[in-house]
N, C-alpha and C positions, 0 to 999 in steps of 0.2 A: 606497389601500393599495398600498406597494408592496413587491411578492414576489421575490427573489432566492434563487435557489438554490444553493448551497455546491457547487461543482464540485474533486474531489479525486484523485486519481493514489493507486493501491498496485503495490508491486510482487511478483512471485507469483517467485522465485528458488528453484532444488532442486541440492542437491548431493547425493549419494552418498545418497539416498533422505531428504534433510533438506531442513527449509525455511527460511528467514530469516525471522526476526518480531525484531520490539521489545518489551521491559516496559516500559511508559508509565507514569508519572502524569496520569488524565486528570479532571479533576471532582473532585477529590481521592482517587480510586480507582487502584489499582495493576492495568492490563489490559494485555491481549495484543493486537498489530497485526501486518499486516505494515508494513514500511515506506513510511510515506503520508503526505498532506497536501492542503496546498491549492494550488492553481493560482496562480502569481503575477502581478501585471499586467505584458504584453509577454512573457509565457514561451509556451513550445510546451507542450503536454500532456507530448512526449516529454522536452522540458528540466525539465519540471517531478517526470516521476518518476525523472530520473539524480538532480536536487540535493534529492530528499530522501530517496533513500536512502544517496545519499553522509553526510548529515547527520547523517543518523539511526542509520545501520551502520558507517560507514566504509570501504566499500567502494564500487566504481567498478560500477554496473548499466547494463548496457546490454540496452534492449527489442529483445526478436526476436517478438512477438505482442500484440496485445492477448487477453486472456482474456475480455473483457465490460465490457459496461455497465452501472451497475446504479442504481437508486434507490429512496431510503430514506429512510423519516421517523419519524426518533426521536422516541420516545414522551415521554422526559425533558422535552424543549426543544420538541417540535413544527417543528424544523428539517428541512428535506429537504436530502442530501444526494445528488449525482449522482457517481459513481465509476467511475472511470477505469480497470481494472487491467490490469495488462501482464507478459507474462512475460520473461522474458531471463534472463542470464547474470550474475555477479560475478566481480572480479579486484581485483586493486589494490588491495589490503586494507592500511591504514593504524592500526594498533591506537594510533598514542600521537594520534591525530586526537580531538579533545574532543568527543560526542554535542548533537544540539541538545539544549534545553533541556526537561526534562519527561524525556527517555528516559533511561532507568536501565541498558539492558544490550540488545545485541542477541542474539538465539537462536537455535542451527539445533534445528528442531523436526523429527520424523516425524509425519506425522499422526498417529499414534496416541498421543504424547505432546502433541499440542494439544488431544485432545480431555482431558485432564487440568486445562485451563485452560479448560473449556468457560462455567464459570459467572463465568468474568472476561474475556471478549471485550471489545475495545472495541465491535464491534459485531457483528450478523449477517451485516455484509458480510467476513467477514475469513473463517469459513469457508465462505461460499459460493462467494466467488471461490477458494480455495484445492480446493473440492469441486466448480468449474468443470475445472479447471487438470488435476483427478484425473481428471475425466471426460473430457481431452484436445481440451477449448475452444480451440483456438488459432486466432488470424484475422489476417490478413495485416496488416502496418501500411498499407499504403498505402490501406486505408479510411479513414485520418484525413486529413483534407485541413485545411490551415492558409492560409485566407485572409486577404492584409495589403491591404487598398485601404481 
């Protein structure tokens, strides 16, 4: 048998005491994310969480930390996911830019208006990393190291 595990990027962005998320259609359910995904073959982790929150937001992220590592294995599917999240910044906000596919609207949330969407999460990692990020998780990037040989 062979085991691979789902390796994915979120990104943890705050403006003016708000946070960026997406309303997804995921499994046929309408949840809340931050802006995430999956690693793509040949990307950096760090490439990997600019072009999907470019895709998904429209906006231009750029990581100044990572917030944590996390892994998870949903009960639905019995999939393990490993998550990647990172905090940084947004600019370059492009609103006539078309959403990937499944995202229905990006959202600046307060926490205390995501806990309003608490029983529509995509999953447990979205406020943990987001209740990392609160508790002021921040770790330097240059923990990631990107080997090409």
């Amino acid at each position: 048998m062979h085991w691979t595990p789902h390796v994915t990027v979120a990104a943890v962005t705050e403006r003016d005491g708000r946070f960026l998320f997406v309303r997804e259609q995921a499994d046929g359910d309408t949840v809340i994310n931050q802006p995430a995904g999956h690693l793509e073959p040949g990307e950096s982790l760090l490439q990997a969480v600019m072009r999907e929150t470019r895709e998904e937001t429209a906006w231009r992220f750029t990581p100044r930390w990572l917030v944590g590592l996390y892994r998870w294995r949903c009960p639905q599917n019995q999939q393990t996911y490993l998550r990647f999240a990172f905090a940084g910044t947004v600019d370059a906000h492009d609103p006539a830019q078309p959403l990937d596919d499944g995202i229905l609207e990006a959202l600046w949330l307060t926490p205390e208006q995501l806990e309003q969407y608490n029983q529509s999460l995509r999953s447990p990692l979205v406020l943990q990393c987001l209740q990392d990020y609160l508790d002021g998780k921040r770790y330097e990037l240059a923990l990631l190291r990107e080997i090409e040989q």
